[in-house]
N, CA, C and O atoms as CSV, one atom per row, in Angstrom:
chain,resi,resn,atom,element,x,y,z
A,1,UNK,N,N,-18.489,-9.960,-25.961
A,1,UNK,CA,C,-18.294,-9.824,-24.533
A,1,UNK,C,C,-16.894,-9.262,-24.279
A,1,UNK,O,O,-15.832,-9.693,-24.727
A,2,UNK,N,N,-17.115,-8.128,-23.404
A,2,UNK,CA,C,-15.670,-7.623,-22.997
A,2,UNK,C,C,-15.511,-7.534,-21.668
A,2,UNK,O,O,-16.254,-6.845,-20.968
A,3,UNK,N,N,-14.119,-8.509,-21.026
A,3,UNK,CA,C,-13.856,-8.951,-19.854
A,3,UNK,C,C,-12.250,-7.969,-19.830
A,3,UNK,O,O,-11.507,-8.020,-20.810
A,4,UNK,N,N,-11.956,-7.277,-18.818
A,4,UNK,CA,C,-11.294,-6.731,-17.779
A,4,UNK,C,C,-10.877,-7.204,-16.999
A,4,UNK,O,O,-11.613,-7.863,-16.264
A,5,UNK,N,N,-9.646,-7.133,-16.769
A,5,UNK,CA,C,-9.169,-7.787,-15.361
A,5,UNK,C,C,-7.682,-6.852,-14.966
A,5,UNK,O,O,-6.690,-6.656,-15.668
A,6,UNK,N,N,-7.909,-6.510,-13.935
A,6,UNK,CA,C,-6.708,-5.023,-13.192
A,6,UNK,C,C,-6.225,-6.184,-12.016
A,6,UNK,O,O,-7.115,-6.770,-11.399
A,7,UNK,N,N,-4.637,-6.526,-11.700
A,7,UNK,CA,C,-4.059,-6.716,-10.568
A,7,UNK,C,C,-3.105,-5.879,-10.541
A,7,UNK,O,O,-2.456,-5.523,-11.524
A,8,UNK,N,N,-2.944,-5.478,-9.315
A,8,UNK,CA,C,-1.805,-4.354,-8.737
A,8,UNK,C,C,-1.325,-5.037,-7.757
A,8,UNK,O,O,-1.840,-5.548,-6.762
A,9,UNK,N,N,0.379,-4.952,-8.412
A,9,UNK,CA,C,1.152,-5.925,-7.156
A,9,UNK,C,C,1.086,-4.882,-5.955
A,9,UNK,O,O,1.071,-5.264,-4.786
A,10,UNK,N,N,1.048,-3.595,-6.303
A,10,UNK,CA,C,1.361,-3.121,-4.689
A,10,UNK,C,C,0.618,-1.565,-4.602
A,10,UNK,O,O,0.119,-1.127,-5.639
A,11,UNK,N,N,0.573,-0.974,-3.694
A,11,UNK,CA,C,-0.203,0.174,-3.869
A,11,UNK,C,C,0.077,0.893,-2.490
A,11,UNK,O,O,-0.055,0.193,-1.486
A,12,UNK,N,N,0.373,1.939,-2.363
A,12,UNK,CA,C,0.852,2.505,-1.162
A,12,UNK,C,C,-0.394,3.499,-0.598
A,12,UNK,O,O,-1.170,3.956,-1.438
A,13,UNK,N,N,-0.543,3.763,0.533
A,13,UNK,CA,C,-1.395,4.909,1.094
A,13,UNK,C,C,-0.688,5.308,2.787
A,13,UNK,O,O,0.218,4.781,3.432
A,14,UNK,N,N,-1.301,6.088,2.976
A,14,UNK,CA,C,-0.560,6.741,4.414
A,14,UNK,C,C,-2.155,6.799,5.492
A,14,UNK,O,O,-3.131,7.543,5.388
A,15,UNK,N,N,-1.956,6.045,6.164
A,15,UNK,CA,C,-2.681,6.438,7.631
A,15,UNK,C,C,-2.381,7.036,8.688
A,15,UNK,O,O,-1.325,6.858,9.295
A,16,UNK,N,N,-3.532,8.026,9.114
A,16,UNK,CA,C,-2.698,9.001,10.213
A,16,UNK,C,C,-4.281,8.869,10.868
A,16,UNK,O,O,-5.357,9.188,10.361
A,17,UNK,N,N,-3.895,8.120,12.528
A,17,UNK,CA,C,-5.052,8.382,13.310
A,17,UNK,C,C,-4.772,9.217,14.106
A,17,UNK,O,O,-3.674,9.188,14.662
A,18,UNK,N,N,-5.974,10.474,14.452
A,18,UNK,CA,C,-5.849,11.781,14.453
A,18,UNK,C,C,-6.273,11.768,16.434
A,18,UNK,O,O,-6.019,12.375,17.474
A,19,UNK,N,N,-6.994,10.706,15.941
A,19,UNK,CA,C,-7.285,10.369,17.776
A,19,UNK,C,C,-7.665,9.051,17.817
A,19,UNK,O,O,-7.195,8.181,17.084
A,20,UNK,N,N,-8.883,8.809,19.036
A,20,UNK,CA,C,-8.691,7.502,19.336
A,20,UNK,C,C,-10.434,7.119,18.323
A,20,UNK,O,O,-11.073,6.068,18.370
A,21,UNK,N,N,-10.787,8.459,17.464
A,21,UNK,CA,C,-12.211,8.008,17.089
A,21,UNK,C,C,-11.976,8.356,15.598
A,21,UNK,O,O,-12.940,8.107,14.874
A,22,UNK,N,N,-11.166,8.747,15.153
A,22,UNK,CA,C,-10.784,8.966,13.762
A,22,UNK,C,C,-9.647,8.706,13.103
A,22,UNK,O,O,-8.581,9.018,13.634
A,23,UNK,N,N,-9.676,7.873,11.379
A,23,UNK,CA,C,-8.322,7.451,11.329
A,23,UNK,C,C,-8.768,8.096,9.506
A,23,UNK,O,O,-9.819,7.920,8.890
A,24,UNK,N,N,-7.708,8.728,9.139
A,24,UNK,CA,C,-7.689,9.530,7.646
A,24,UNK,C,C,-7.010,8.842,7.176
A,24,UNK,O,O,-6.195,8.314,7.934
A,25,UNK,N,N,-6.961,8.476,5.741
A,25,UNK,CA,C,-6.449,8.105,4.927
A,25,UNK,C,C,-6.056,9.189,3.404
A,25,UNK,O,O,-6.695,9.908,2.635
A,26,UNK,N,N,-4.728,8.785,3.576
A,26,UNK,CA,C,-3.965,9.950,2.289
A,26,UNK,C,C,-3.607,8.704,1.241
A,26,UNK,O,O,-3.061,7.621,1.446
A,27,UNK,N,N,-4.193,9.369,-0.081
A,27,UNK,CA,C,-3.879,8.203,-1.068
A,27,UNK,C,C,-3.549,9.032,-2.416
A,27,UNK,O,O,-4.650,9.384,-2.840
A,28,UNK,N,N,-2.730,9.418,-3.123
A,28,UNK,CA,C,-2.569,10.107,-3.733
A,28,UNK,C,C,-3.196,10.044,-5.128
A,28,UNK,O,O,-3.405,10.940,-5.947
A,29,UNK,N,N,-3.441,8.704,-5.163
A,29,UNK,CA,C,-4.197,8.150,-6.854
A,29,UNK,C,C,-5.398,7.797,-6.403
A,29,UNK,O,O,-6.028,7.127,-7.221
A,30,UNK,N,N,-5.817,7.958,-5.626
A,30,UNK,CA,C,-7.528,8.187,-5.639
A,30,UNK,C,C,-7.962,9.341,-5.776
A,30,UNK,O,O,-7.301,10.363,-5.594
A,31,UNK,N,N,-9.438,9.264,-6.204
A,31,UNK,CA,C,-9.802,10.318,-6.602
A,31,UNK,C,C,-11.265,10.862,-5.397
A,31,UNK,O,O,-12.126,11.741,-5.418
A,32,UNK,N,N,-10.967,10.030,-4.696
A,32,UNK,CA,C,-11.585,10.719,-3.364
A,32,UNK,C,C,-11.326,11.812,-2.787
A,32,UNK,O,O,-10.194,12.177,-3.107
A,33,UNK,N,N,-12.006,12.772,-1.835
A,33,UNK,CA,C,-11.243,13.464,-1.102
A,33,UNK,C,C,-9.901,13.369,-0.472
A,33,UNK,O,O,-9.547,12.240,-0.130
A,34,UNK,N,N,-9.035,14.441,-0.245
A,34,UNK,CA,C,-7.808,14.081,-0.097
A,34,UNK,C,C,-7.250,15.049,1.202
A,34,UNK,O,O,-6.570,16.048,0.971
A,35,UNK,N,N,-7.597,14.658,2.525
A,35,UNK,CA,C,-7.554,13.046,3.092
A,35,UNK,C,C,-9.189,12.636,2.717
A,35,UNK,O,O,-10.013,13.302,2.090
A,36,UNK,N,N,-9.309,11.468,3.261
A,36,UNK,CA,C,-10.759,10.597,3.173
A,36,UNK,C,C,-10.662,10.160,4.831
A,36,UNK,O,O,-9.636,10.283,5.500
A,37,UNK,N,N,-11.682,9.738,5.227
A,37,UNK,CA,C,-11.819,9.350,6.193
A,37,UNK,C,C,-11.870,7.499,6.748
A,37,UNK,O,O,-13.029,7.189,7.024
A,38,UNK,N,N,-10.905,6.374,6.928
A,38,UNK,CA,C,-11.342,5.486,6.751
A,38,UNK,C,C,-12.277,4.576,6.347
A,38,UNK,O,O,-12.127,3.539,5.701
A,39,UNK,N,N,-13.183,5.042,6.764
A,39,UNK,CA,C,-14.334,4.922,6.318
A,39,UNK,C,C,-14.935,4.602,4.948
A,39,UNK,O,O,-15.029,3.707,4.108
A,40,UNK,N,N,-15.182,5.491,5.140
A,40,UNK,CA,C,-14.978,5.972,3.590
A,40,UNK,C,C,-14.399,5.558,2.514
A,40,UNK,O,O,-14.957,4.963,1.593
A,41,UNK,N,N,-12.936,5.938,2.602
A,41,UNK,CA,C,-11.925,4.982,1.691
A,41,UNK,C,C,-12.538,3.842,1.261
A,41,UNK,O,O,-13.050,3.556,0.178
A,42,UNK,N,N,-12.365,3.054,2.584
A,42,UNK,CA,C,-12.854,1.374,2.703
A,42,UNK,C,C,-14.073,1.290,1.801
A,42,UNK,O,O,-14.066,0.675,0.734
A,43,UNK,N,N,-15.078,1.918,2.272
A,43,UNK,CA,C,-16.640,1.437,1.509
A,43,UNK,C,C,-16.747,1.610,-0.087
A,43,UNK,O,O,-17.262,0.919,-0.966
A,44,UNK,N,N,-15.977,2.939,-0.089
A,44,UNK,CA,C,-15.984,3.498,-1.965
A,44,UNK,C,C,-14.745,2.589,-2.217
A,44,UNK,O,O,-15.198,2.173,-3.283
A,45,UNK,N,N,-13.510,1.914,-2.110
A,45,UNK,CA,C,-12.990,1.459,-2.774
A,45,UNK,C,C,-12.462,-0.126,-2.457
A,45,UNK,O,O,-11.650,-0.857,-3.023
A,46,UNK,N,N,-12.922,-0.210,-1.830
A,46,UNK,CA,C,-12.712,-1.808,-1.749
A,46,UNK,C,C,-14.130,-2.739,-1.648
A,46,UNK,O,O,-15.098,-2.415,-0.960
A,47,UNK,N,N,-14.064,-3.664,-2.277
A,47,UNK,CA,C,-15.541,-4.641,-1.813
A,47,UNK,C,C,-15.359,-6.309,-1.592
A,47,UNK,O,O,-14.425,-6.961,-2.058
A,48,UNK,N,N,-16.253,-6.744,-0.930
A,48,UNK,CA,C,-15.934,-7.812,-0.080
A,48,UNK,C,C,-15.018,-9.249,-1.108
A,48,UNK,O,O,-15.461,-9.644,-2.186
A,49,UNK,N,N,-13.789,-9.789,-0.481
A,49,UNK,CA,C,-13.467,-10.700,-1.057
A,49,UNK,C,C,-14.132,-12.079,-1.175
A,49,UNK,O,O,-13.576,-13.070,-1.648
A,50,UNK,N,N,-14.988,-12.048,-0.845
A,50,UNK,CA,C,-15.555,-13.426,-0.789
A,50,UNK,C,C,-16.417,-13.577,-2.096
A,50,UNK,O,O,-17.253,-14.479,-2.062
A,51,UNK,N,N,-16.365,-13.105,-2.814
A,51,UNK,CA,C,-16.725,-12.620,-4.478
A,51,UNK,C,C,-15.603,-12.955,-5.167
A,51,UNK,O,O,-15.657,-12.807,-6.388
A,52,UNK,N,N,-14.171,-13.549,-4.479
A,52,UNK,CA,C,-13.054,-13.426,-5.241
A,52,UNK,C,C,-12.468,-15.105,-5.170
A,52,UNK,O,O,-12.692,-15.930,-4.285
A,53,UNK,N,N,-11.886,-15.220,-6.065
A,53,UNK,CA,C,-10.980,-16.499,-6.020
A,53,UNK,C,C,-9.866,-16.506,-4.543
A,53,UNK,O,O,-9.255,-15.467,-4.293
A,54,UNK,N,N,-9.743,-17.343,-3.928
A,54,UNK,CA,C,-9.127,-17.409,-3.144
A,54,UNK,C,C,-7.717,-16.221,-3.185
A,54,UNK,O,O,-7.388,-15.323,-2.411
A,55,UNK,N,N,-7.120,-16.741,-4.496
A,55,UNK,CA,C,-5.921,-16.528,-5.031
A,55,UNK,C,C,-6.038,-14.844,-5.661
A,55,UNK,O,O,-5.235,-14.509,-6.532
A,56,UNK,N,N,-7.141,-13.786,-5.128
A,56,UNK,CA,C,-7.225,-12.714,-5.578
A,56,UNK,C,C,-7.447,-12.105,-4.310
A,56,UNK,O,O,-8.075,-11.051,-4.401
A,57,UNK,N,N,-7.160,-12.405,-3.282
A,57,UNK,CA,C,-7.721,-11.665,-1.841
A,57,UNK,C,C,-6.412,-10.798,-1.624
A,57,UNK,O,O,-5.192,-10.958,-1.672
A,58,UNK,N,N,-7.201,-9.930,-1.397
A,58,UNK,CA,C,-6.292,-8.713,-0.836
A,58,UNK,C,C,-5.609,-8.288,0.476
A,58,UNK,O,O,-6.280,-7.649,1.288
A,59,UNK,N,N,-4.477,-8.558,0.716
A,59,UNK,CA,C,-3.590,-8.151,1.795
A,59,UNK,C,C,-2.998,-7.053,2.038
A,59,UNK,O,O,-2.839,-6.410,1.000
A,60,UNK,N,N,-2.489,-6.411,3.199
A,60,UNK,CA,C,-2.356,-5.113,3.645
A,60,UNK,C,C,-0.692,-5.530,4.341
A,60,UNK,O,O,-0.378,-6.420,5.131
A,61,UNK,N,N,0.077,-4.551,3.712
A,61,UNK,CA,C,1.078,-4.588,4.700
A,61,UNK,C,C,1.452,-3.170,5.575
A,61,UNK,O,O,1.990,-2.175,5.089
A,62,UNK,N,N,1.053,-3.329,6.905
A,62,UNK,CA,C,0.790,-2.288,7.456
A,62,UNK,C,C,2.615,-1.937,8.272
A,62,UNK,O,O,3.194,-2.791,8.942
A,63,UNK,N,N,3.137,-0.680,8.013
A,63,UNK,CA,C,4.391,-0.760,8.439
A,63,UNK,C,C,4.372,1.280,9.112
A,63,UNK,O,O,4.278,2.408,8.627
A,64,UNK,N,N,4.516,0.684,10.327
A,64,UNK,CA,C,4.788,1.952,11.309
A,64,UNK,C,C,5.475,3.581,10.590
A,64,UNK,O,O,6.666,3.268,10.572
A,65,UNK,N,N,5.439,4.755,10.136
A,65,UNK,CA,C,5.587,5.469,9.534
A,65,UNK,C,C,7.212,6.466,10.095
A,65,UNK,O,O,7.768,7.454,9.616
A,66,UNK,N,N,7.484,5.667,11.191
A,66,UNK,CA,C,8.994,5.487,11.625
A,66,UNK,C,C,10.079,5.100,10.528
A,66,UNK,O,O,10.923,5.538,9.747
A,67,UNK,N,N,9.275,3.641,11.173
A,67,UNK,CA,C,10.020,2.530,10.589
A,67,UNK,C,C,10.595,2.241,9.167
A,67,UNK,O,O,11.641,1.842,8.655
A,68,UNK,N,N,9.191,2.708,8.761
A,68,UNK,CA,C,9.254,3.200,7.425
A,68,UNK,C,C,10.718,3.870,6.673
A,68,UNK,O,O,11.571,3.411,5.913
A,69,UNK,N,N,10.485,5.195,7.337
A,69,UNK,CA,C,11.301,6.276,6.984
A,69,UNK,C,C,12.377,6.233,7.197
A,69,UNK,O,O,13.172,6.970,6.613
A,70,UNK,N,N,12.824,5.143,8.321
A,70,UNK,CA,C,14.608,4.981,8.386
A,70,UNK,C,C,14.562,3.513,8.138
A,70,UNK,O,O,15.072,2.994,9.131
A,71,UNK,N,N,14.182,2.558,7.259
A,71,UNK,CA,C,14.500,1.807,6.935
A,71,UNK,C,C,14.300,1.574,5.317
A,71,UNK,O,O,15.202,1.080,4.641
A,72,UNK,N,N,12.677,2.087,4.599
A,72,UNK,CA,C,12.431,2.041,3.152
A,72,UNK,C,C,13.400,2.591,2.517
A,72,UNK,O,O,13.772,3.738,2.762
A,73,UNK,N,N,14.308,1.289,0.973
A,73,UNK,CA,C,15.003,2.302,0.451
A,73,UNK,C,C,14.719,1.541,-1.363
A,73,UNK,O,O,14.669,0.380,-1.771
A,74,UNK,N,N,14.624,2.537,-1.862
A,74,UNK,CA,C,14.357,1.927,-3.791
A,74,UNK,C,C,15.312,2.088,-4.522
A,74,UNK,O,O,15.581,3.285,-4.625
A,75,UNK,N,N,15.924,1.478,-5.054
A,75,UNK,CA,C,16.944,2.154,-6.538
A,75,UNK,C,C,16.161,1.916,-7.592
A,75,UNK,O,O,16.822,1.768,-8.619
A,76,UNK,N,N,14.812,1.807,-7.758
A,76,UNK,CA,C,14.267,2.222,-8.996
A,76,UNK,C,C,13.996,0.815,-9.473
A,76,UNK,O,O,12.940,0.616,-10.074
A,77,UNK,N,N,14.712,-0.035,-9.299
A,77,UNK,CA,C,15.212,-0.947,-10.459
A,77,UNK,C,C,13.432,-1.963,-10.944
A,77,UNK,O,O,13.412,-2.788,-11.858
A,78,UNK,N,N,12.182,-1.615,-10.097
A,78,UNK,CA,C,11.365,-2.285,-10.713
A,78,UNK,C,C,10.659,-1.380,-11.593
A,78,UNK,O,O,9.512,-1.659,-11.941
A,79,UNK,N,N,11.212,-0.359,-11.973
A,79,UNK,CA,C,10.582,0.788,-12.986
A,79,UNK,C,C,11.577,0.579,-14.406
A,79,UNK,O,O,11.415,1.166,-15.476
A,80,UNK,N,N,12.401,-0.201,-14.153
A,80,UNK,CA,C,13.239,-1.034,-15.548
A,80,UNK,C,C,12.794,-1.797,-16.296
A,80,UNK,O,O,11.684,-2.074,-15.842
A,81,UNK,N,N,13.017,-2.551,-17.545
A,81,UNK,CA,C,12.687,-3.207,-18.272
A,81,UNK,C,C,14.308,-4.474,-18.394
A,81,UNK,O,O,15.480,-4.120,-18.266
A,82,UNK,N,N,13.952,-5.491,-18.588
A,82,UNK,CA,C,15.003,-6.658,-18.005
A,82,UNK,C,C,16.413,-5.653,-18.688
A,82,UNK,O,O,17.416,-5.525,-17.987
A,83,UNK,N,N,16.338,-4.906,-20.274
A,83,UNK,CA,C,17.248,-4.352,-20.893
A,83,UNK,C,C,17.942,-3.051,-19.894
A,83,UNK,O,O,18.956,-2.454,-20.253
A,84,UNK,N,N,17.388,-2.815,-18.916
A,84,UNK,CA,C,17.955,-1.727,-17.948
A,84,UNK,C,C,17.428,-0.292,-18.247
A,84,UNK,O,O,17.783,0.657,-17.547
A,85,UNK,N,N,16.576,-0.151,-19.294
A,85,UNK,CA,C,16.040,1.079,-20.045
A,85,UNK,C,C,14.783,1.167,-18.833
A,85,UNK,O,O,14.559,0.414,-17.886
A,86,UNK,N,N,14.238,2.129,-19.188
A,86,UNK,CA,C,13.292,2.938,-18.061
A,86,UNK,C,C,11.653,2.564,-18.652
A,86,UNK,O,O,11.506,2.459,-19.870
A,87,UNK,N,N,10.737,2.419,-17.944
A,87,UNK,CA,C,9.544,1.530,-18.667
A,87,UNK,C,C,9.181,2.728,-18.887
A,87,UNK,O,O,8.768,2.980,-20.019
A,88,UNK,N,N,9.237,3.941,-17.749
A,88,UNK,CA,C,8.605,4.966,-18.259
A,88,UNK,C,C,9.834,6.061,-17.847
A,88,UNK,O,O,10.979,5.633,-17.700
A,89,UNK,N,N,9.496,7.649,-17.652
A,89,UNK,CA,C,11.153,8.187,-17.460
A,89,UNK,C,C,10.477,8.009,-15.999
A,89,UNK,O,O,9.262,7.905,-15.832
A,90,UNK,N,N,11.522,7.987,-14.886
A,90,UNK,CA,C,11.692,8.338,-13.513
A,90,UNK,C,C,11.425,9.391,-12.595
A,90,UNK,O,O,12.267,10.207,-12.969
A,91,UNK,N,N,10.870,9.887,-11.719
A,91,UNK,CA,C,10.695,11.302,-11.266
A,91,UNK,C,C,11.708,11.557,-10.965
A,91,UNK,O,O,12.599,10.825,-10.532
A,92,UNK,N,N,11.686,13.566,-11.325
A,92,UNK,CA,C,13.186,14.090,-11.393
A,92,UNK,C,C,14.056,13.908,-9.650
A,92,UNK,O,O,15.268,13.701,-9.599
A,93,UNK,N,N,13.319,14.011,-8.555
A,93,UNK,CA,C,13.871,13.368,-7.326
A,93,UNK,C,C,14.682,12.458,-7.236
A,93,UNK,O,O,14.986,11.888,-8.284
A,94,UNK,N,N,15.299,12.017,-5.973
A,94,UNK,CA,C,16.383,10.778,-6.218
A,94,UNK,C,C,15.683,9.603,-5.454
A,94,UNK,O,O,14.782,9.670,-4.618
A,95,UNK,N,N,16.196,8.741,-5.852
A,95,UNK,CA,C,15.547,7.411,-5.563
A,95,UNK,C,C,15.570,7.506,-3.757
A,95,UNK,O,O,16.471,8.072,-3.139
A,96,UNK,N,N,14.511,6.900,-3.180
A,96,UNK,CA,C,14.649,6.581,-1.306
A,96,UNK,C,C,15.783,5.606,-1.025
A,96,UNK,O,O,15.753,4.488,-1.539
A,97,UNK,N,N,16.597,5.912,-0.378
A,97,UNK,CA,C,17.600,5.874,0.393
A,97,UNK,C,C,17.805,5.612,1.815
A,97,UNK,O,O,18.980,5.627,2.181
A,98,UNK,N,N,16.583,5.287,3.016
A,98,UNK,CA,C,16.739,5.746,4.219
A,98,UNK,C,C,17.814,4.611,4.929
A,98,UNK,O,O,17.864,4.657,6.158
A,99,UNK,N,N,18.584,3.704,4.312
A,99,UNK,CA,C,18.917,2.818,5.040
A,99,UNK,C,C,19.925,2.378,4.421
A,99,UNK,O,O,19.795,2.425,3.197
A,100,UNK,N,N,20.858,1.977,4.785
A,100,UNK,CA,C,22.495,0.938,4.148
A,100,UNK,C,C,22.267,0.091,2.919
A,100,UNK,O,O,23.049,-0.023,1.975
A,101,UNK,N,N,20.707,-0.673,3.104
A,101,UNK,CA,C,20.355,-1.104,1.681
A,101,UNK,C,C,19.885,-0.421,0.776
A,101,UNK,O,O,18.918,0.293,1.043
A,102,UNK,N,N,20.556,-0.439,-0.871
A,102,UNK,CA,C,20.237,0.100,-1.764
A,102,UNK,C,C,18.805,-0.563,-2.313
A,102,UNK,O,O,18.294,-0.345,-3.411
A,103,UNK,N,N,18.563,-0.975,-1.812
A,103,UNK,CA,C,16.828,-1.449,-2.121
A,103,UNK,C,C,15.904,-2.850,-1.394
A,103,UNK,O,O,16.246,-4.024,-1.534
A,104,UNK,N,N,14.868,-2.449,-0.729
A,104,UNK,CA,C,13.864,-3.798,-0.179
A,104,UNK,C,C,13.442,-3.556,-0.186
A,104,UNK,O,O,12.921,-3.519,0.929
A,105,UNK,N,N,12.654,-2.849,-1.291
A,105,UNK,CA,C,10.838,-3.067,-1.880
A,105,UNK,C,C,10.312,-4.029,-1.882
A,105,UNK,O,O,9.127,-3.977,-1.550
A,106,UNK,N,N,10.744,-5.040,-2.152
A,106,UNK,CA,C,10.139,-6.655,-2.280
A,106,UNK,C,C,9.852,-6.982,-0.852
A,106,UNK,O,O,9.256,-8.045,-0.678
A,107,UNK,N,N,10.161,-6.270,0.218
A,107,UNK,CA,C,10.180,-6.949,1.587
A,107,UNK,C,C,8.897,-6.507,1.751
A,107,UNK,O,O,7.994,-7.301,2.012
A,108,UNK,N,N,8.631,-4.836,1.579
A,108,UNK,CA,C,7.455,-4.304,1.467
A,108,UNK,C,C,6.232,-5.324,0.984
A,108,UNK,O,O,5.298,-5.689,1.697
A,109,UNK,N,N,6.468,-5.697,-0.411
A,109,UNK,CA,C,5.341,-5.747,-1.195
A,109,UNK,C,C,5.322,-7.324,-0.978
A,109,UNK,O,O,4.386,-7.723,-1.671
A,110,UNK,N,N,5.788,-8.168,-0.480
A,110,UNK,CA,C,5.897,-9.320,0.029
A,110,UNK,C,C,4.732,-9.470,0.731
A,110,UNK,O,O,4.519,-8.482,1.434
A,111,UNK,N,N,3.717,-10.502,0.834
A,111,UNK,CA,C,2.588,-10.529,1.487
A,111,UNK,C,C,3.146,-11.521,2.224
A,111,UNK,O,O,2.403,-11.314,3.184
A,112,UNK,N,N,3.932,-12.571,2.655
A,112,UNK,CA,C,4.328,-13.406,3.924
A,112,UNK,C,C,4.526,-12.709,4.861
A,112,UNK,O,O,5.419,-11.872,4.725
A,113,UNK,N,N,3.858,-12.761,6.054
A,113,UNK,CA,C,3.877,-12.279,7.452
A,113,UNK,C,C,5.525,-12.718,8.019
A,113,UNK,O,O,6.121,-11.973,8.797
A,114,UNK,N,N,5.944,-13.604,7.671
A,114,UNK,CA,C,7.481,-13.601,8.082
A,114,UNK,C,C,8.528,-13.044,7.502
A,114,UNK,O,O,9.714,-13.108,7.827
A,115,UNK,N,N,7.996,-12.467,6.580
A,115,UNK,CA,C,9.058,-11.815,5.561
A,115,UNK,C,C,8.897,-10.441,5.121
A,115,UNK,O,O,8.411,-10.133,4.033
A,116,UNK,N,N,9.352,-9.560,6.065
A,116,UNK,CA,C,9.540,-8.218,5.869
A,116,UNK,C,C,9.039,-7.452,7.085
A,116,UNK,O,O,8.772,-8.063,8.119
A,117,UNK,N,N,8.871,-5.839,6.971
A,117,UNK,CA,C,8.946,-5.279,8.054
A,117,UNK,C,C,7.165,-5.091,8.251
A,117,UNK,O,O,6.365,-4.845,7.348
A,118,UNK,N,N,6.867,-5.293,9.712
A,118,UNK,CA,C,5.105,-4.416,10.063
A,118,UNK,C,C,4.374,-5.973,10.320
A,118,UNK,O,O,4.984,-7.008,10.586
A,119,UNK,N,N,3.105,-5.833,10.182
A,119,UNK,CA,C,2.401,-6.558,10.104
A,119,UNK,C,C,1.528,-6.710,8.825
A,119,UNK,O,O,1.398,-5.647,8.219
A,120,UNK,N,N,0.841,-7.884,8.219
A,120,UNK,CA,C,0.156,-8.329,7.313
A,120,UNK,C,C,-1.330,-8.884,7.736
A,120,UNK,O,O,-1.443,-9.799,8.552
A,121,UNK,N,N,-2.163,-8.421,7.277
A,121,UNK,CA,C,-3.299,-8.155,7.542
A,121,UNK,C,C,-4.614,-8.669,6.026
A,121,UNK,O,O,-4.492,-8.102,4.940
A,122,UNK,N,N,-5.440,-9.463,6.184
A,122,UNK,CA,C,-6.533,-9.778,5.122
A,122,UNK,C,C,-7.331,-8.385,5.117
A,122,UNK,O,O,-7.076,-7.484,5.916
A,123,UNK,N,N,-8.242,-8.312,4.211
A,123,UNK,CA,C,-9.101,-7.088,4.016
A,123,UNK,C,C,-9.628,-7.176,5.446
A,123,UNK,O,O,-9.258,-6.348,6.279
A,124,UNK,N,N,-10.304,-7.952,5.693
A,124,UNK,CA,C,-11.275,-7.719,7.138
A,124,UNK,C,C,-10.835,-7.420,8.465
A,124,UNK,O,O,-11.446,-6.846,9.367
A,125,UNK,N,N,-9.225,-8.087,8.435
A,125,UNK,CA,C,-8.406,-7.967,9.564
A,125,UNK,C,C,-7.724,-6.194,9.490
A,125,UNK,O,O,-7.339,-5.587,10.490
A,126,UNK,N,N,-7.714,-5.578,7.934
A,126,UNK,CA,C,-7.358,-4.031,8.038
A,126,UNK,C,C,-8.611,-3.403,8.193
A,126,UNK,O,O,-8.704,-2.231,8.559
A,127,UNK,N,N,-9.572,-4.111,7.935
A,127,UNK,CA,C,-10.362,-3.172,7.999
A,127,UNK,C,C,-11.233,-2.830,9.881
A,127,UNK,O,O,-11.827,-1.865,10.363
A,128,UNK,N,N,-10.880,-4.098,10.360
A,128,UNK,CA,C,-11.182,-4.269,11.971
A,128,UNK,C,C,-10.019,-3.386,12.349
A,128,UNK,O,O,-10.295,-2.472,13.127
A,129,UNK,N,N,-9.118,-3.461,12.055
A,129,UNK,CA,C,-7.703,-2.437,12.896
A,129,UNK,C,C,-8.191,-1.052,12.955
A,129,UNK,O,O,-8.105,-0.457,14.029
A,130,UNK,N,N,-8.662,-0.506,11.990
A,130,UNK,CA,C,-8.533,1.043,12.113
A,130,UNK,C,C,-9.953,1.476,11.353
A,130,UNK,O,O,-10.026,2.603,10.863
A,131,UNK,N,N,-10.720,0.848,11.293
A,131,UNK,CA,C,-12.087,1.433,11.312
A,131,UNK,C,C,-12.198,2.318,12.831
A,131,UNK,O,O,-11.860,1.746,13.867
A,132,UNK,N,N,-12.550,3.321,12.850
A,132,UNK,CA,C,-13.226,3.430,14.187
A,132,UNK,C,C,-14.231,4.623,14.070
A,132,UNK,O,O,-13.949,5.446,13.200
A,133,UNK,N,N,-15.442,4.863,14.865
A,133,UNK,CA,C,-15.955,5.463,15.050
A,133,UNK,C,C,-16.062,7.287,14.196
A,133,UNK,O,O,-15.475,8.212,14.758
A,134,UNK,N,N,-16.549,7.449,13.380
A,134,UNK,CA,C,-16.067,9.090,12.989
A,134,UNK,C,C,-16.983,10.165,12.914
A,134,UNK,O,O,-17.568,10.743,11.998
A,135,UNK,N,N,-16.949,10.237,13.811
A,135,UNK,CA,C,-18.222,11.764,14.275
A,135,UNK,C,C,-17.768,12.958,13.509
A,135,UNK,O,O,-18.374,14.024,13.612
């Protein structure tokens, strides 16, 4: 018997609702169309948590694409190994910067609703936000 098991602390995608009846999704490591249509996304890649251990449910941290951009900033440092060496090499770009702090990724990837920037959301609660209608 061969058992599998994938957790991903964090995973980024970009939503852009185009109006008030369509919302696209840009995900760069899927292999869906690129954009996908909420929809879509949702049905081909996610499936219901109630199949899951409590302690495996999936949360959304949804953060305004503003807010984002003048506040997200990385120095890399979770692409390190405790020795300071590189787990893998770095992209040749420079690390994000948009803000006085040299890094709050963790605020990001933080699933406590009191702790960090946007709102936090269960699968069903992202998926009620921006499902809508797509003719």
């Amino acid at each position: 018997m061969f058992l599998c098991v994938v957790l991903l602390d964090y995973h980024v995608i970009f939503l852009y609702s185009i109006d008030l009846k369509s919302c696209l999704v840009y995900d760069l490591d899927s292999e869906l169309p690129f954009p996908t249509f909420f929809h879509k996304y949702v049905t081909e890649t996610f499936r219901t948590d109630q199949v899951l251990k409590s302690d495996f449910h999936r949360f959304f941290r949804v953060v305004p694409g503003k807010y984002f951009l003048q506040h997200f900033s990385s120095d890399r440092r979770h692409m390190k190994r405790p020795d300071g060496s590189w787990i893998k090499p770095p992209p040749p770009y420079s690390a994000i910067s948009a803000s006085a702090s040299s890094h709050n990724l963790d605020e990001y990837i933080n699933m406590d609703a009191d702790i960090g920037p946007g709102q936090v959301f269960n699968l069903t609660e992202f998926v009620q936000r921006f499902y809508k209608i797509e003719k």
